[in-house]
C-alpha positions in Angstrom: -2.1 1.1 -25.3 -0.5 4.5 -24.5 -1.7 8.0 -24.0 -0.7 11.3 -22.4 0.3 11.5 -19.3 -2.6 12.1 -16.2 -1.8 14.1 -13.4 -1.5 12.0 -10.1 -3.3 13.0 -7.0 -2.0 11.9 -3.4 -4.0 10.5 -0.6 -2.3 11.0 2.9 -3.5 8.4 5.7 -3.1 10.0 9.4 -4.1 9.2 12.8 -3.4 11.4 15.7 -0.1 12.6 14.4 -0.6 16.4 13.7 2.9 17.5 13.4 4.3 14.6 11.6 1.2 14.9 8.8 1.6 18.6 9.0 5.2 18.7 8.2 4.5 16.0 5.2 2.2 18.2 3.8 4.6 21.0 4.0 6.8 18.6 1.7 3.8 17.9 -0.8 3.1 21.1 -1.2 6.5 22.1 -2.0 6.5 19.6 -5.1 6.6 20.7 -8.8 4.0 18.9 -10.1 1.4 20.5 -7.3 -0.9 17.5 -6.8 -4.3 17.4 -5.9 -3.9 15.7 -1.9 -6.7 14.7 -0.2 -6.1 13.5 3.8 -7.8 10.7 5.3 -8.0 11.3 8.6 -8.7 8.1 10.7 -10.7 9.9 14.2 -8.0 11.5 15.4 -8.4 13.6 18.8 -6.0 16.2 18.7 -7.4 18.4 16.5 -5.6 17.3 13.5 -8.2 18.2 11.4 -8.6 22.1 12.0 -5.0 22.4 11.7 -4.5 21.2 8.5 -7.2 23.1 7.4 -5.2 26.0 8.8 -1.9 25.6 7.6 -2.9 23.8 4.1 -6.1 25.4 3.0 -6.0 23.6 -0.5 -6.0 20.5 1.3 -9.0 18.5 1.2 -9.6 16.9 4.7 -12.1 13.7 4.9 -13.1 13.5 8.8 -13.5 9.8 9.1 -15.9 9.3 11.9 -14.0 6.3 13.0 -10.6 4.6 12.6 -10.9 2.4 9.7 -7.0 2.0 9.4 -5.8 1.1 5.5 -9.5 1.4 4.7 -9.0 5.0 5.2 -7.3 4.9 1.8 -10.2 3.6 0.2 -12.1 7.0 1.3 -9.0 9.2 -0.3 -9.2 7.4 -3.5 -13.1 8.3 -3.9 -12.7 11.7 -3.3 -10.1 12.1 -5.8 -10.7 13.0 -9.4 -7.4 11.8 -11.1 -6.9 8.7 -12.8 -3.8 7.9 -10.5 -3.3 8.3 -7.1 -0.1 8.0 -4.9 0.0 6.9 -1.4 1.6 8.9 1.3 1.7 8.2 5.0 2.1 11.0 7.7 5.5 10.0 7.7 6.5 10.1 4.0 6.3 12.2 1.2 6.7 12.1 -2.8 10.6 13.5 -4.4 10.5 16.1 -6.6 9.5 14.8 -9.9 8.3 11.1 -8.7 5.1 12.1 -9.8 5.1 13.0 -13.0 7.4 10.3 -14.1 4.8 7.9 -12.8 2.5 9.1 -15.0 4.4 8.8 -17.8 4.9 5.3 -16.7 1.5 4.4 -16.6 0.8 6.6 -19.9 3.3 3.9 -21.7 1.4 0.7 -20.1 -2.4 0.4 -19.9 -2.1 -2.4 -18.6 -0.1 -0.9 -15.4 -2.1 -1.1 -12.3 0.2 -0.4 -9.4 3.7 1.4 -9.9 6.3 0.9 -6.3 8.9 3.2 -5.9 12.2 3.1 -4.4 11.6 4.0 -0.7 14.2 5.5 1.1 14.4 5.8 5.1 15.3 8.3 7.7 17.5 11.1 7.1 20.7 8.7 5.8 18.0 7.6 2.9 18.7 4.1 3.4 17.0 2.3 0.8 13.9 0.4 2.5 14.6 -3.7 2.7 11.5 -4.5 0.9 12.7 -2.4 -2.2 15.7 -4.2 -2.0 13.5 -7.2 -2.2 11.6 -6.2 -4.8 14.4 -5.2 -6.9 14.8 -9.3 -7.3 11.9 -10.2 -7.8 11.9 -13.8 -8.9 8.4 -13.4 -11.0 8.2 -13.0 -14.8 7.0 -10.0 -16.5 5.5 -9.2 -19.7 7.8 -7.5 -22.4 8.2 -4.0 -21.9 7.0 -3.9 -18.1 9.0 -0.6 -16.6 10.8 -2.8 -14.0 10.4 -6.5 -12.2 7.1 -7.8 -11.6 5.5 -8.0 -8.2 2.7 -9.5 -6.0 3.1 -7.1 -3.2 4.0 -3.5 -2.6 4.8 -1.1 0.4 1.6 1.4 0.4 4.0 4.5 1.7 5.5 4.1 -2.1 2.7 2.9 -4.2 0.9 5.0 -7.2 -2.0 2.8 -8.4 -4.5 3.2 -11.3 -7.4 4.6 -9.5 -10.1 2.5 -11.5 -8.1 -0.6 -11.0 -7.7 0.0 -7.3 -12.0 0.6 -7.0 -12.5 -2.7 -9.0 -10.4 -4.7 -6.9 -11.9 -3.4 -3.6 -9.2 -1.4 -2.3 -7.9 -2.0 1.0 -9.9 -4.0 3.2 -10.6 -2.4 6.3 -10.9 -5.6 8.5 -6.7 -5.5 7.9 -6.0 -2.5 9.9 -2.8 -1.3 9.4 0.3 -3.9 9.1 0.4 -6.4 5.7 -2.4 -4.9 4.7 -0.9 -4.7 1.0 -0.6 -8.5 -0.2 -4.3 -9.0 -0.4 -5.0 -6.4 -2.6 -1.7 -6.9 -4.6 -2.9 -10.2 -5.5 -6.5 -9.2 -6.1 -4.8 -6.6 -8.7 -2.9 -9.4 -10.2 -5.9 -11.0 -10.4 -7.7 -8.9 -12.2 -5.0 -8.5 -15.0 -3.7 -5.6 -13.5 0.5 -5.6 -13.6 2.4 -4.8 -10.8 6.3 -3.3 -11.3 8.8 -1.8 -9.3 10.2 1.4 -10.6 13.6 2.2 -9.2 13.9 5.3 -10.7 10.9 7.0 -8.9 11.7 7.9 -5.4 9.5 8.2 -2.3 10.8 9.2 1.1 9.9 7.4 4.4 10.8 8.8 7.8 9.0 6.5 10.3 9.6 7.4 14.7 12.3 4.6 15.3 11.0 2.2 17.4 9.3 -0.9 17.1 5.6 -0.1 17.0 3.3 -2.0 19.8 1.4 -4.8 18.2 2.4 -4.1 14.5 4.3 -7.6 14.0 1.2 -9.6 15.1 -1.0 -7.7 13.0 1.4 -8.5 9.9 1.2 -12.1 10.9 -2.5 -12.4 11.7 -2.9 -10.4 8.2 -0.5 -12.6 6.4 -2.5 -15.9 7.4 -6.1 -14.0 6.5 -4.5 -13.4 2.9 -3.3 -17.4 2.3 -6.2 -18.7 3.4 -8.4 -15.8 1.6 -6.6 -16.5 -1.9 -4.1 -19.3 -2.1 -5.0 -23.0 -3.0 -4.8 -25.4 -0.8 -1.3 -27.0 -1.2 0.3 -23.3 -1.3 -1.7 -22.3 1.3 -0.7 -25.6 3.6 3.1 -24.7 3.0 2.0 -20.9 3.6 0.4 -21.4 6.9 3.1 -24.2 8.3 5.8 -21.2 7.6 4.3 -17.7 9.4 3.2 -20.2 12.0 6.9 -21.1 12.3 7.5 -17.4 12.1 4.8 -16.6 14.8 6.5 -19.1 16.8 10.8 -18.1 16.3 9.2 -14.5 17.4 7.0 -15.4 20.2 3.8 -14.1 19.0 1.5 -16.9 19.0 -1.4 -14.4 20.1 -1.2 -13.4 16.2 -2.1 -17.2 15.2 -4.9 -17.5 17.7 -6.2 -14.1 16.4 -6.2 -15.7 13.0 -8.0 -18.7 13.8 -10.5 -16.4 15.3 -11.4 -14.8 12.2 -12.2 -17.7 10.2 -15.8 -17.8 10.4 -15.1 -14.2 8.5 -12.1 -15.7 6.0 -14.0 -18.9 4.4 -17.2 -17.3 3.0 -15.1 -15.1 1.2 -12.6 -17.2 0.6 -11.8 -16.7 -3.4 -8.8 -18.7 -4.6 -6.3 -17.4 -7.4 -6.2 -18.8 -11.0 -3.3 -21.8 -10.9 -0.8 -19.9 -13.1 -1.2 -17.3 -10.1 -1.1 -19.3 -7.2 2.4 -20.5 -8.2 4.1 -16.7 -9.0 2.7 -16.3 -5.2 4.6 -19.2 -3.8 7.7 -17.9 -5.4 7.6 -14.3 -3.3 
């Protein structure tokens, strides 16, 4: 199924970072296509709001009366009219063009749920690891997919099919922020929903450098929540046994504990993946 290409909105997620959001709205303001952008803004406290408002009048502000983290997303999305909708961070920002290539992507693929795009970091534009990653993606497409099939994505370069993204739940705001992305990959998947990595389309990341405070344990705490949520039990055995070991090598066993902890919350909604499914996921 093909059609013409829909415009593609953006969704910015911010939390008390005024004058990095600010300055990646100047950046998506700046872009050809002229997006609809809508910013979640997760409670932030020093007046991030109001100067947005200011500075980028056109700029629909949502004034989240608490920090739901990637679940702030979710909000964006709903408030948005178009039919796709890219992700930005405070930190990164669409390249001229990305968008509307993306929606001619999606145009030539109904059955395209989530498009990633090549990230590139800092001022040197390093291409991001995970792209790299991604770029060999050991999974099997269908014919005709616009690059190599996923089961996970970066959300700072993602463009998903807004109806797809509602159906599958969105981001689950239990996550936080931190590996948030693999659960709702895999709920896409799912779903029949494809997932592809698109070289061609660029998005720009410029994170502080730094590690930030409590992000790995997150990403491991979230990592084991997504196993146990979707995988069967053999993957999910072999799973576990290796971000333990992980957790372990990098001394954050707090992450594991914090896991087992949330259990009571995991196994009532514990939903696992078709078999054909579970095995592309033990692959990546």
């Amino acid at each position: 199924m093909t059609g013409s290409p829909s415009p593609v909105g953006v969704v910015v997620l911010t939390r008390g970072r005024r004058d990095r959001v600010l300055e990646t709205l100047d950046r998506l303001a700046e872009l050809p296509e002229q997006p609809e952008i809508v910013v979640a803004d997760n409670a932030s406290r020093d007046g991030t709001p109001h100067a947005i408002e200011r500075r980028h009048p056109r700029v629909r502000v949502l004034r989240l009366r608490r920090n739901l983290g990637a679940g702030g997303r979710n909000a964006g999305v709903r408030a948005l009219d178009s039919d796709l909708v890219a992700f930005s961070d405070d930190d990164s920002w669409w390249a001229p063009g990305a968008l509307a290539a993306a929606g001619e992507a999606f145009a030539a693929r109904g059955s395209l749920g989530l498009l990633q795009a090549r990230i590139l970091v800092g001022p040197e534009a390093r291409l991001d690891p995970s792209c790299a990653a991604m770029a060999r993606s050991p999974l099997r497409g269908a014919a005709g997919l616009p690059g190599p099939a996923l089961l996970g994505f970066v959300a700072c370069g993602a463009i998903v099919r807004r109806n797809a993204f509602l159906d599958a739940g969105g981001f689950n705001i239990r996550f936080g922020i931190g590996g948030e992305e693999r659960l709702l990959a895999l709920d896409l998947a799912a779903s029949e929903w494809e997932l592809a990595y698109v070289d061609s389309i660029v998005a720009h990341h410029h994170p502080n450098p730094g590690a930030r405070p409590g992000r790995r344990a997150r990403i491991i705490r979230n990592d084991l929540w997504t196993v146990w949520l979707r995988r069967r039990l053999p993957g999910a055995a072999v799973a576990t046994a290796r971000i333990a070991a992980d957790a372990a090598r990098e001394r954050t066993p707090g992450a594991l504990v914090e896991a087992v902890r949330g259990l009571p919350w995991v196994l009532p909604r514990r939903r696992p993946l078709p078999r054909s499914l579970d095995r592309a996921a033990g692959l990546v």
